[in-house]
C-alpha positions as a Markdown table, in Angstrom:
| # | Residue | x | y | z |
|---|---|---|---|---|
| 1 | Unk | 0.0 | 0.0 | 0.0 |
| 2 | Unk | 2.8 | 2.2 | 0.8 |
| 3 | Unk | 4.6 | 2.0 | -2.8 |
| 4 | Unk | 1.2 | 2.2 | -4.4 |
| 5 | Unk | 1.0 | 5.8 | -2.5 |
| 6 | Unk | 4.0 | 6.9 | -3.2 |
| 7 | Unk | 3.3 | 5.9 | -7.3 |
| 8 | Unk | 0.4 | 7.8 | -7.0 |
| 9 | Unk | 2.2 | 11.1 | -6.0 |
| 10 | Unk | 4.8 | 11.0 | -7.9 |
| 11 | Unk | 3.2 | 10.8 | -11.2 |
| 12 | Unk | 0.2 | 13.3 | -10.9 |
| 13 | Unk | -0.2 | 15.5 | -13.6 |
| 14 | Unk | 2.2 | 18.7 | -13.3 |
| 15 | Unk | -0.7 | 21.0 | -13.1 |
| 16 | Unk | -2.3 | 19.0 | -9.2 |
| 17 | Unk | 0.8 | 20.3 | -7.7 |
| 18 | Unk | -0.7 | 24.3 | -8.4 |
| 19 | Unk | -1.1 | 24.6 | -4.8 |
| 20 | Unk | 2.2 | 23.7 | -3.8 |
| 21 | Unk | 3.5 | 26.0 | -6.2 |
| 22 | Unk | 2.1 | 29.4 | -5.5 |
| 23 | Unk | 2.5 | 31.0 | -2.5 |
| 24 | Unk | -1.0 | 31.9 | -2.4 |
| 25 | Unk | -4.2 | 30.3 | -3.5 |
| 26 | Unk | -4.7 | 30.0 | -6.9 |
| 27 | Unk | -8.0 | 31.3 | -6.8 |
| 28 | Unk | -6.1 | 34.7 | -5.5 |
| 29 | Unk | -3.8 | 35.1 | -8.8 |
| 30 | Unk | -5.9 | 34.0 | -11.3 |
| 31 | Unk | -4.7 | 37.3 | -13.0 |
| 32 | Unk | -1.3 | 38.9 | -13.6 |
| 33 | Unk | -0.6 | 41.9 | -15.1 |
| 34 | Unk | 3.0 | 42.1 | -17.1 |
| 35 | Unk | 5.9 | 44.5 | -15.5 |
| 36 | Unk | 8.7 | 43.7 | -17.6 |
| 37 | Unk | 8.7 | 45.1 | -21.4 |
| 38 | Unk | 7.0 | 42.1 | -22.7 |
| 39 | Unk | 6.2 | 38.2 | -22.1 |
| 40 | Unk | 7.0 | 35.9 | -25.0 |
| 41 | Unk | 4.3 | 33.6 | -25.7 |
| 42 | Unk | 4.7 | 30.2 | -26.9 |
| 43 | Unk | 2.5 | 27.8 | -28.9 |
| 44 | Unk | 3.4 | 24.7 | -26.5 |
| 45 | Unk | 5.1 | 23.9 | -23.4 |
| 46 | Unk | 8.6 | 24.1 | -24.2 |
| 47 | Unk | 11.2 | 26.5 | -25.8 |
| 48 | Unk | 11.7 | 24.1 | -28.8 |
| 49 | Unk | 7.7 | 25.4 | -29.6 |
| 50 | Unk | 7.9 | 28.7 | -31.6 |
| 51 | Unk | 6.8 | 32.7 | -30.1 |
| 52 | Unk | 4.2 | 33.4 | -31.6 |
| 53 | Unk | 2.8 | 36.9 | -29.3 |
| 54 | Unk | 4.3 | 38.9 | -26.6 |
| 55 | Unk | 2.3 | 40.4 | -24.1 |
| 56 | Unk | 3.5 | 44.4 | -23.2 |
| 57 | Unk | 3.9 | 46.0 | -20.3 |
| 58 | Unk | 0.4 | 46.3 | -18.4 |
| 59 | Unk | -1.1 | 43.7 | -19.6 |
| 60 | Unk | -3.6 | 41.2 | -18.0 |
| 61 | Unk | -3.5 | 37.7 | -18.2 |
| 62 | Unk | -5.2 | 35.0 | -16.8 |
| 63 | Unk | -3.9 | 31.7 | -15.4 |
| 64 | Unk | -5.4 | 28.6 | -16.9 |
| 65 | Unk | -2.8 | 25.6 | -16.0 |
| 66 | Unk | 0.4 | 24.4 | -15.0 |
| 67 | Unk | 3.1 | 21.8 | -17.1 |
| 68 | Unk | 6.6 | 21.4 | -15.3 |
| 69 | Unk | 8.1 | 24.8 | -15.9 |
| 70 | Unk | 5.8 | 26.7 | -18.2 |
| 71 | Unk | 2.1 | 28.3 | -17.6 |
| 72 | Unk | -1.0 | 28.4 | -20.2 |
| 73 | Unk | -2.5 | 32.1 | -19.8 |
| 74 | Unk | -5.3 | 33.8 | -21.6 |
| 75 | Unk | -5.6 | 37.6 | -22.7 |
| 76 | Unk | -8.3 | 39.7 | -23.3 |
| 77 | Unk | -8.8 | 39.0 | -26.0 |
| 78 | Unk | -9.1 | 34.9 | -26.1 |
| 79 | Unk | -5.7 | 34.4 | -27.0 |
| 80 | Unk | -4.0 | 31.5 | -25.3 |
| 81 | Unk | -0.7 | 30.5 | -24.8 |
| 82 | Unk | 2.5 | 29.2 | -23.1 |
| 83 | Unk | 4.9 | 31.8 | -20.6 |
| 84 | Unk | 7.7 | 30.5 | -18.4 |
| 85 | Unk | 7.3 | 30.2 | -15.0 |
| 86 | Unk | 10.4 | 32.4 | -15.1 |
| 87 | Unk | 8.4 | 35.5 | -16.9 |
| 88 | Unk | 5.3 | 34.7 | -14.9 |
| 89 | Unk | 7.4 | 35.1 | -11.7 |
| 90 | Unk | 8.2 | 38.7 | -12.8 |
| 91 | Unk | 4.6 | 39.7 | -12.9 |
| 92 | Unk | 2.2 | 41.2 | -10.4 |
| 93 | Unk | -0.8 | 40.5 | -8.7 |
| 94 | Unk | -3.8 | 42.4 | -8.2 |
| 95 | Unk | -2.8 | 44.4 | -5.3 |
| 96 | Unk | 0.4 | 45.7 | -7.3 |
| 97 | Unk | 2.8 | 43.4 | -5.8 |
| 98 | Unk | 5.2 | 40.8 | -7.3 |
| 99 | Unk | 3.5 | 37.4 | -7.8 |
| 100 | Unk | 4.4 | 34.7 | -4.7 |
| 101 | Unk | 5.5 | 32.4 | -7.0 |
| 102 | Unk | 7.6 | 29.7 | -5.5 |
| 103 | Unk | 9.9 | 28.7 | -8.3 |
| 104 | Unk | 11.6 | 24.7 | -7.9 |
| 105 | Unk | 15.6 | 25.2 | -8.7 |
| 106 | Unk | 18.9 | 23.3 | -7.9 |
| 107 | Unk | 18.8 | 25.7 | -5.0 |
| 108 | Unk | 15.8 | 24.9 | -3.5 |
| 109 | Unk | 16.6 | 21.0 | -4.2 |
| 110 | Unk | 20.1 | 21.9 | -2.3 |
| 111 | Unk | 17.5 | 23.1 | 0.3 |
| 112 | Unk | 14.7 | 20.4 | 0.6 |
| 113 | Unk | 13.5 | 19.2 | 3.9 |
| 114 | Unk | 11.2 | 16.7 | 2.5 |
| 115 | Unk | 11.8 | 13.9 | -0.3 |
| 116 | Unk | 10.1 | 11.1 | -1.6 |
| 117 | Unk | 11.0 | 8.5 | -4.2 |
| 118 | Unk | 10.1 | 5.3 | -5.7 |
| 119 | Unk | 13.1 | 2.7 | -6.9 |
| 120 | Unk | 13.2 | -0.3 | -8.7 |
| 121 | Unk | 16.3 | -2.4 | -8.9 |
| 122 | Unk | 17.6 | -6.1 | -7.5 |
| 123 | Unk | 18.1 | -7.6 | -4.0 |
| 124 | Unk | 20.2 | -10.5 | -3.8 |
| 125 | Unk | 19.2 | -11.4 | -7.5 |
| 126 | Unk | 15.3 | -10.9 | -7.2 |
| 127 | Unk | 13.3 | -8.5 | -8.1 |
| 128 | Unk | 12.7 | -5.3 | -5.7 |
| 129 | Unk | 10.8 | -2.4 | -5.7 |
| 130 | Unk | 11.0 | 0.5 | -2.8 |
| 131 | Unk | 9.4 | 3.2 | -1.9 |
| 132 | Unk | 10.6 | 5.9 | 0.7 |
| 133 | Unk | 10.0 | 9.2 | 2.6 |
| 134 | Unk | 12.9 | 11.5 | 4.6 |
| 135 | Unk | 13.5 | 14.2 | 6.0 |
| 136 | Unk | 16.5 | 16.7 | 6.2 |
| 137 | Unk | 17.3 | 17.2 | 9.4 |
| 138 | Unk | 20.2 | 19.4 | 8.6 |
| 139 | Unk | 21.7 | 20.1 | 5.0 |
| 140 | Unk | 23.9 | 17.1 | 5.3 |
| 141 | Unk | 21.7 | 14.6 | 7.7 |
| 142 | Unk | 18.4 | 12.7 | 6.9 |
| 143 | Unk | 16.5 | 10.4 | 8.5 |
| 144 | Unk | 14.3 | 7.6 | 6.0 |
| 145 | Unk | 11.7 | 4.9 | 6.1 |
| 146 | Unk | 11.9 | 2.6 | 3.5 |
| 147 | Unk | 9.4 | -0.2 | 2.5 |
| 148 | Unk | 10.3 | -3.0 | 0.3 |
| 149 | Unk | 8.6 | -5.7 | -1.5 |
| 150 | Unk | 11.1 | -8.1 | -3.0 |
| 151 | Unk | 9.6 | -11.2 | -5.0 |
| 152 | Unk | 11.9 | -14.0 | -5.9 |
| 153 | Unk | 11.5 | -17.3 | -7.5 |
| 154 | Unk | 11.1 | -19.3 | -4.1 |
| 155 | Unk | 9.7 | -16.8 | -1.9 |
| 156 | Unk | 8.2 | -13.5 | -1.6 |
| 157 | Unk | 9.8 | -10.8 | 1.0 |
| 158 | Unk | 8.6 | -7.7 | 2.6 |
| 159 | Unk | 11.0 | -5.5 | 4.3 |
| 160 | Unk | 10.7 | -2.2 | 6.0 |
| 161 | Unk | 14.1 | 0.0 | 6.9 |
| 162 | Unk | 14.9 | 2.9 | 9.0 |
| 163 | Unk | 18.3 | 4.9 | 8.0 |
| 164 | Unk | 20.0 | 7.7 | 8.4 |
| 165 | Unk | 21.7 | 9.2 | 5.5 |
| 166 | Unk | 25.1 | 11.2 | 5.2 |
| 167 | Unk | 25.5 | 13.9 | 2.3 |
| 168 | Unk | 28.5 | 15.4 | 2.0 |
| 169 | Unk | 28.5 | 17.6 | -0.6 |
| 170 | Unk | 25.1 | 19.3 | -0.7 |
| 171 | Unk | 25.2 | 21.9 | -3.1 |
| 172 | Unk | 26.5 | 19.9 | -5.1 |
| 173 | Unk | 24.4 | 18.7 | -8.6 |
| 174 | Unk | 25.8 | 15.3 | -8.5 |
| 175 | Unk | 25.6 | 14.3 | -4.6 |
| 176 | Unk | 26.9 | 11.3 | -3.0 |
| 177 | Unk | 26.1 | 9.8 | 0.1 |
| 178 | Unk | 26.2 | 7.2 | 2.7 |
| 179 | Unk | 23.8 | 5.6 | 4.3 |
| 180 | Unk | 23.2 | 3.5 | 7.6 |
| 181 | Unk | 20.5 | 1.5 | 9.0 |
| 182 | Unk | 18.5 | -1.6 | 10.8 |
| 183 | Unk | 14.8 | -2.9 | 9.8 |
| 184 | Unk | 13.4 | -5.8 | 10.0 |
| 185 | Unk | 12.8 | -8.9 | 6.6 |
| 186 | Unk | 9.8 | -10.9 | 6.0 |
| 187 | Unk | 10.6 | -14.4 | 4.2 |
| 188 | Unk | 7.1 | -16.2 | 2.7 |
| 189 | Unk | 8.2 | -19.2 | 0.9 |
| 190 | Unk | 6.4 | -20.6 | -2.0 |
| 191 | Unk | 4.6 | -23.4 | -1.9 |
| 192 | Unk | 6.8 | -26.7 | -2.2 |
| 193 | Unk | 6.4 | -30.0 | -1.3 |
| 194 | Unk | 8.1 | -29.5 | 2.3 |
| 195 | Unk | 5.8 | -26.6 | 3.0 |
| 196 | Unk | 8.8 | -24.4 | 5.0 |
| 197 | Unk | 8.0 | -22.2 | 7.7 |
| 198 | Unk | 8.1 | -18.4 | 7.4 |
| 199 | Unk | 10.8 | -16.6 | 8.4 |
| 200 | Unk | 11.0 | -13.1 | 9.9 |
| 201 | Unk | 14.6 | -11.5 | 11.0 |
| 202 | Unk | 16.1 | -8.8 | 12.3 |
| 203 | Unk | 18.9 | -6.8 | 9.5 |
| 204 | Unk | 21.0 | -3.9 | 9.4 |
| 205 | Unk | 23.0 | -2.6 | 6.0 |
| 206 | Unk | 25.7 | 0.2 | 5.4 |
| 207 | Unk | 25.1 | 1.5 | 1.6 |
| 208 | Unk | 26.0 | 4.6 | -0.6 |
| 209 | Unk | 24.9 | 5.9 | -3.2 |
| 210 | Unk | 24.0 | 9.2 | -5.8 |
| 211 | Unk | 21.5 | 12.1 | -6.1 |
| 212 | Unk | 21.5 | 13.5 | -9.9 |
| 213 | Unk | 19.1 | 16.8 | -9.6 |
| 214 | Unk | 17.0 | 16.9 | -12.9 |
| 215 | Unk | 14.3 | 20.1 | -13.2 |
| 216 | Unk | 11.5 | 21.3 | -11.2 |
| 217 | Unk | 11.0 | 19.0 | -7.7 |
| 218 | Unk | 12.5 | 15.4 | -9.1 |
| 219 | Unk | 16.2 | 14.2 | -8.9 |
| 220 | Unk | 17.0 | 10.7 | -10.0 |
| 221 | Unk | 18.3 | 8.6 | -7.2 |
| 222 | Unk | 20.5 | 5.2 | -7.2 |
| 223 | Unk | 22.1 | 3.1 | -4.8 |
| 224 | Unk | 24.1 | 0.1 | -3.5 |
| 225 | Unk | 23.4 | -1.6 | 0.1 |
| 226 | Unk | 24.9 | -4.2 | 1.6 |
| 227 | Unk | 22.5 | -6.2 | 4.2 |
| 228 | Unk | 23.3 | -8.5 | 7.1 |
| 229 | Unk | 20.2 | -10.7 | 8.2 |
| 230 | Unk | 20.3 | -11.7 | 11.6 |
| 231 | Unk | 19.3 | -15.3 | 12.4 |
| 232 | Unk | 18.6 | -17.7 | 15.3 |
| 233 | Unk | 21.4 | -19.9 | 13.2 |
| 234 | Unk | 24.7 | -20.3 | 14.0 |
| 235 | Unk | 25.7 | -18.2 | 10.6 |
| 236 | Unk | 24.1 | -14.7 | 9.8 |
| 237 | Unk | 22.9 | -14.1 | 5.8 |
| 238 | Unk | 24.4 | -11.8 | 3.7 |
| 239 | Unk | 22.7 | -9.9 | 0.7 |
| 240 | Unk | 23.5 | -6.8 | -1.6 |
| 241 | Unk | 21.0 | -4.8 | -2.6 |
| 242 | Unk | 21.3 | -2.0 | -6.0 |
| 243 | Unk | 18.5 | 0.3 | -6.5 |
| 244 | Unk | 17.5 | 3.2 | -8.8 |
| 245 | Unk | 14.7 | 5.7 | -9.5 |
| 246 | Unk | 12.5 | 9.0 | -9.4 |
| 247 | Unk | 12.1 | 11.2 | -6.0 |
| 248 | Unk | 10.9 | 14.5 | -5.3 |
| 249 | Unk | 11.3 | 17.0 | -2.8 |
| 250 | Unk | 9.3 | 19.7 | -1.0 |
Protein backbone atom coordinates (compact mmCIF):
# COMPACT_ATOMS: atom_id res chain seq x y z
CA UNK A 1 0.00 0.00 0.00
CA UNK A 2 2.84 2.16 0.80
CA UNK A 3 4.63 2.04 -2.83
CA UNK A 4 1.16 2.25 -4.43
CA UNK A 5 1.01 5.77 -2.53
CA UNK A 6 4.00 6.92 -3.24
CA UNK A 7 3.32 5.93 -7.29
CA UNK A 8 0.41 7.83 -6.97
CA UNK A 9 2.23 11.11 -5.97
CA UNK A 10 4.80 11.02 -7.86
CA UNK A 11 3.17 10.82 -11.21
CA UNK A 12 0.23 13.32 -10.89
CA UNK A 13 -0.18 15.47 -13.56
CA UNK A 14 2.23 18.66 -13.30
CA UNK A 15 -0.68 20.98 -13.05
CA UNK A 16 -2.34 18.95 -9.19
CA UNK A 17 0.84 20.35 -7.73
CA UNK A 18 -0.68 24.25 -8.41
CA UNK A 19 -1.11 24.58 -4.85
CA UNK A 20 2.23 23.69 -3.83
CA UNK A 21 3.49 26.04 -6.17
CA UNK A 22 2.08 29.41 -5.49
CA UNK A 23 2.51 31.03 -2.51
CA UNK A 24 -1.00 31.95 -2.45
CA UNK A 25 -4.20 30.33 -3.51
CA UNK A 26 -4.73 30.01 -6.87
CA UNK A 27 -8.00 31.33 -6.81
CA UNK A 28 -6.11 34.74 -5.46
CA UNK A 29 -3.78 35.14 -8.82
CA UNK A 30 -5.93 33.99 -11.29
CA UNK A 31 -4.72 37.25 -13.00
CA UNK A 32 -1.32 38.87 -13.55
CA UNK A 33 -0.60 41.93 -15.15
CA UNK A 34 3.00 42.12 -17.09
CA UNK A 35 5.86 44.52 -15.49
CA UNK A 36 8.74 43.71 -17.64
CA UNK A 37 8.66 45.12 -21.44
CA UNK A 38 7.00 42.14 -22.69
CA UNK A 39 6.24 38.20 -22.11
CA UNK A 40 7.04 35.92 -24.99
CA UNK A 41 4.35 33.59 -25.69
CA UNK A 42 4.69 30.18 -26.87
CA UNK A 43 2.46 27.76 -28.94
CA UNK A 44 3.44 24.71 -26.46
CA UNK A 45 5.07 23.87 -23.42
CA UNK A 46 8.62 24.14 -24.23
CA UNK A 47 11.20 26.52 -25.77
CA UNK A 48 11.72 24.13 -28.75
CA UNK A 49 7.70 25.42 -29.55
CA UNK A 50 7.92 28.69 -31.58
CA UNK A 51 6.83 32.71 -30.11
CA UNK A 52 4.24 33.40 -31.59
CA UNK A 53 2.85 36.89 -29.31
CA UNK A 54 4.26 38.90 -26.64
CA UNK A 55 2.29 40.35 -24.06
CA UNK A 56 3.50 44.37 -23.15
CA UNK A 57 3.88 45.99 -20.29
CA UNK A 58 0.39 46.30 -18.45
CA UNK A 59 -1.15 43.66 -19.62
CA UNK A 60 -3.58 41.18 -17.98
CA UNK A 61 -3.48 37.73 -18.22
CA UNK A 62 -5.21 35.01 -16.81
CA UNK A 63 -3.87 31.66 -15.38
CA UNK A 64 -5.42 28.58 -16.95
CA UNK A 65 -2.82 25.60 -15.97
CA UNK A 66 0.44 24.38 -15.01
CA UNK A 67 3.12 21.83 -17.12
CA UNK A 68 6.59 21.43 -15.31
CA UNK A 69 8.08 24.79 -15.87
CA UNK A 70 5.84 26.75 -18.16
CA UNK A 71 2.06 28.29 -17.65
CA UNK A 72 -1.01 28.39 -20.20
CA UNK A 73 -2.48 32.07 -19.79
CA UNK A 74 -5.29 33.76 -21.64
CA UNK A 75 -5.56 37.60 -22.71
CA UNK A 76 -8.33 39.71 -23.25
CA UNK A 77 -8.81 38.99 -25.98
CA UNK A 78 -9.11 34.92 -26.10
CA UNK A 79 -5.72 34.39 -26.96
CA UNK A 80 -4.00 31.46 -25.26
CA UNK A 81 -0.74 30.50 -24.82
CA UNK A 82 2.50 29.16 -23.05
CA UNK A 83 4.87 31.80 -20.63
CA UNK A 84 7.71 30.47 -18.44
CA UNK A 85 7.30 30.18 -15.05
CA UNK A 86 10.37 32.45 -15.07
CA UNK A 87 8.41 35.47 -16.92
CA UNK A 88 5.31 34.68 -14.88
CA UNK A 89 7.35 35.10 -11.72
CA UNK A 90 8.23 38.67 -12.78
CA UNK A 91 4.55 39.67 -12.92
CA UNK A 92 2.17 41.22 -10.38
CA UNK A 93 -0.78 40.52 -8.68
CA UNK A 94 -3.77 42.40 -8.17
CA UNK A 95 -2.82 44.43 -5.29
CA UNK A 96 0.39 45.70 -7.27
CA UNK A 97 2.81 43.35 -5.76
CA UNK A 98 5.20 40.78 -7.33
CA UNK A 99 3.48 37.40 -7.78
CA UNK A 100 4.36 34.65 -4.69
CA UNK A 101 5.49 32.39 -7.03
CA UNK A 102 7.56 29.70 -5.53
CA UNK A 103 9.86 28.68 -8.33
CA UNK A 104 11.57 24.69 -7.86
CA UNK A 105 15.62 25.18 -8.74
CA UNK A 106 18.93 23.34 -7.89
CA UNK A 107 18.82 25.73 -5.04
CA UNK A 108 15.76 24.92 -3.47
CA UNK A 109 16.61 20.97 -4.23
CA UNK A 110 20.10 21.92 -2.32
CA UNK A 111 17.53 23.12 0.34
CA UNK A 112 14.74 20.43 0.57
CA UNK A 113 13.53 19.15 3.91
CA UNK A 114 11.21 16.70 2.53
CA UNK A 115 11.81 13.94 -0.34
CA UNK A 116 10.08 11.12 -1.56
CA UNK A 117 11.01 8.50 -4.18
CA UNK A 118 10.10 5.30 -5.70
CA UNK A 119 13.05 2.69 -6.87
CA UNK A 120 13.23 -0.30 -8.67
CA UNK A 121 16.26 -2.43 -8.90
CA UNK A 122 17.59 -6.15 -7.51
CA UNK A 123 18.14 -7.63 -3.99
CA UNK A 124 20.23 -10.49 -3.81
CA UNK A 125 19.19 -11.41 -7.48
CA UNK A 126 15.34 -10.94 -7.21
CA UNK A 127 13.32 -8.47 -8.13
CA UNK A 128 12.69 -5.27 -5.75
CA UNK A 129 10.77 -2.44 -5.73
CA UNK A 130 11.01 0.46 -2.83
CA UNK A 131 9.35 3.17 -1.91
CA UNK A 132 10.59 5.87 0.66
CA UNK A 133 10.01 9.18 2.57
CA UNK A 134 12.87 11.54 4.62
CA UNK A 135 13.47 14.21 5.98
CA UNK A 136 16.49 16.74 6.18
CA UNK A 137 17.34 17.24 9.43
CA UNK A 138 20.22 19.37 8.57
CA UNK A 139 21.74 20.11 4.99
CA UNK A 140 23.94 17.10 5.32
CA UNK A 141 21.74 14.62 7.72
CA UNK A 142 18.42 12.66 6.87
CA UNK A 143 16.47 10.45 8.51
CA UNK A 144 14.29 7.62 5.95
CA UNK A 145 11.68 4.90 6.13
CA UNK A 146 11.91 2.58 3.53
CA UNK A 147 9.39 -0.19 2.52
CA UNK A 148 10.32 -3.04 0.26
CA UNK A 149 8.64 -5.70 -1.54
CA UNK A 150 11.12 -8.09 -3.05
CA UNK A 151 9.57 -11.16 -4.96
CA UNK A 152 11.89 -14.05 -5.91
CA UNK A 153 11.50 -17.34 -7.52
CA UNK A 154 11.10 -19.28 -4.06
CA UNK A 155 9.72 -16.81 -1.90
CA UNK A 156 8.18 -13.54 -1.62
CA UNK A 157 9.76 -10.84 0.96
CA UNK A 158 8.61 -7.73 2.59
CA UNK A 159 11.03 -5.55 4.25
CA UNK A 160 10.73 -2.19 6.03
CA UNK A 161 14.11 -0.01 6.90
CA UNK A 162 14.87 2.94 9.05
CA UNK A 163 18.35 4.90 7.97
CA UNK A 164 19.99 7.74 8.41
CA UNK A 165 21.70 9.19 5.47
CA UNK A 166 25.09 11.25 5.19
CA UNK A 167 25.53 13.88 2.28
CA UNK A 168 28.48 15.40 1.97
CA UNK A 169 28.52 17.58 -0.57
CA UNK A 170 25.05 19.32 -0.65
CA UNK A 171 25.25 21.93 -3.06
CA UNK A 172 26.49 19.85 -5.12
CA UNK A 173 24.39 18.70 -8.63
CA UNK A 174 25.78 15.32 -8.53
CA UNK A 175 25.60 14.29 -4.63
CA UNK A 176 26.90 11.25 -3.00
CA UNK A 177 26.13 9.84 0.06
CA UNK A 178 26.20 7.21 2.67
CA UNK A 179 23.80 5.57 4.34
CA UNK A 180 23.16 3.45 7.55
CA UNK A 181 20.50 1.45 9.05
CA UNK A 182 18.54 -1.61 10.77
CA UNK A 183 14.79 -2.89 9.84
CA UNK A 184 13.43 -5.82 9.99
CA UNK A 185 12.80 -8.91 6.61
CA UNK A 186 9.75 -10.94 6.02
CA UNK A 187 10.58 -14.40 4.16
CA UNK A 188 7.10 -16.18 2.74
CA UNK A 189 8.18 -19.24 0.94
CA UNK A 190 6.36 -20.56 -2.03
CA UNK A 191 4.63 -23.38 -1.88
CA UNK A 192 6.81 -26.66 -2.22
CA UNK A 193 6.36 -29.96 -1.27
CA UNK A 194 8.11 -29.51 2.27
CA UNK A 195 5.85 -26.57 3.02
CA UNK A 196 8.82 -24.39 5.00
CA UNK A 197 7.96 -22.21 7.68
CA UNK A 198 8.08 -18.40 7.42
CA UNK A 199 10.80 -16.56 8.43
CA UNK A 200 11.00 -13.05 9.95
CA UNK A 201 14.64 -11.48 11.05
CA UNK A 202 16.11 -8.82 12.29
CA UNK A 203 18.86 -6.85 9.49
CA UNK A 204 21.03 -3.88 9.44
CA UNK A 205 23.02 -2.60 6.01
CA UNK A 206 25.74 0.20 5.39
CA UNK A 207 25.14 1.50 1.57
CA UNK A 208 25.99 4.63 -0.65
CA UNK A 209 24.93 5.88 -3.19
CA UNK A 210 24.02 9.19 -5.80
CA UNK A 211 21.50 12.13 -6.08
CA UNK A 212 21.53 13.48 -9.85
CA UNK A 213 19.15 16.80 -9.59
CA UNK A 214 16.96 16.86 -12.91
CA UNK A 215 14.26 20.08 -13.16
CA UNK A 216 11.54 21.33 -11.18
CA UNK A 217 11.00 18.95 -7.74
CA UNK A 218 12.51 15.42 -9.11
CA UNK A 219 16.19 14.18 -8.91
CA UNK A 220 17.03 10.72 -9.97
CA UNK A 221 18.27 8.59 -7.20
CA UNK A 222 20.52 5.23 -7.20
CA UNK A 223 22.09 3.10 -4.81
CA UNK A 224 24.11 0.11 -3.55
CA UNK A 225 23.43 -1.56 0.10
CA UNK A 226 24.91 -4.24 1.63
CA UNK A 227 22.47 -6.21 4.22
CA UNK A 228 23.28 -8.54 7.15
CA UNK A 229 20.16 -10.66 8.19
CA UNK A 230 20.31 -11.69 11.57
CA UNK A 231 19.33 -15.29 12.44
CA UNK A 232 18.64 -17.74 15.27
CA UNK A 233 21.40 -19.94 13.22
CA UNK A 234 24.66 -20.29 14.04
CA UNK A 235 25.71 -18.17 10.62
CA UNK A 236 24.13 -14.74 9.76
CA UNK A 237 22.91 -14.08 5.76
CA UNK A 238 24.39 -11.80 3.72
CA UNK A 239 22.65 -9.94 0.67
CA UNK A 240 23.45 -6.76 -1.56
CA UNK A 241 21.02 -4.76 -2.60
CA UNK A 242 21.29 -2.04 -6.00
CA UNK A 243 18.49 0.33 -6.52
CA UNK A 244 17.46 3.23 -8.77
CA UNK A 245 14.67 5.73 -9.49
CA UNK A 246 12.53 9.01 -9.42
CA UNK A 247 12.13 11.22 -5.98
CA UNK A 248 10.92 14.47 -5.32
CA UNK A 249 11.30 17.02 -2.75
CA UNK A 250 9.28 19.74 -0.98
Amino acid sequence: MPIAILIFVLFLPAQSWAGWLWGQGEEEVAQVQVTESFIPWRTGPATGYPVFHSSEKGEWLTILQRKTSWIKVTDSRGREGWVSVADIARTADATGNKVNLQVPDFEAFGNRRVEAGLMMGEFDGASVTAGYGGFWMTRNLSAELWASQILGSASEIRMVNANLVHQPFPHWRVSPFFTLGVGHIWIDPKATLAQPEERNNSVGHAGLGVRAYITDRYFIRAEVKDYKVFTTRSTNEEATEWKIGLSIFF
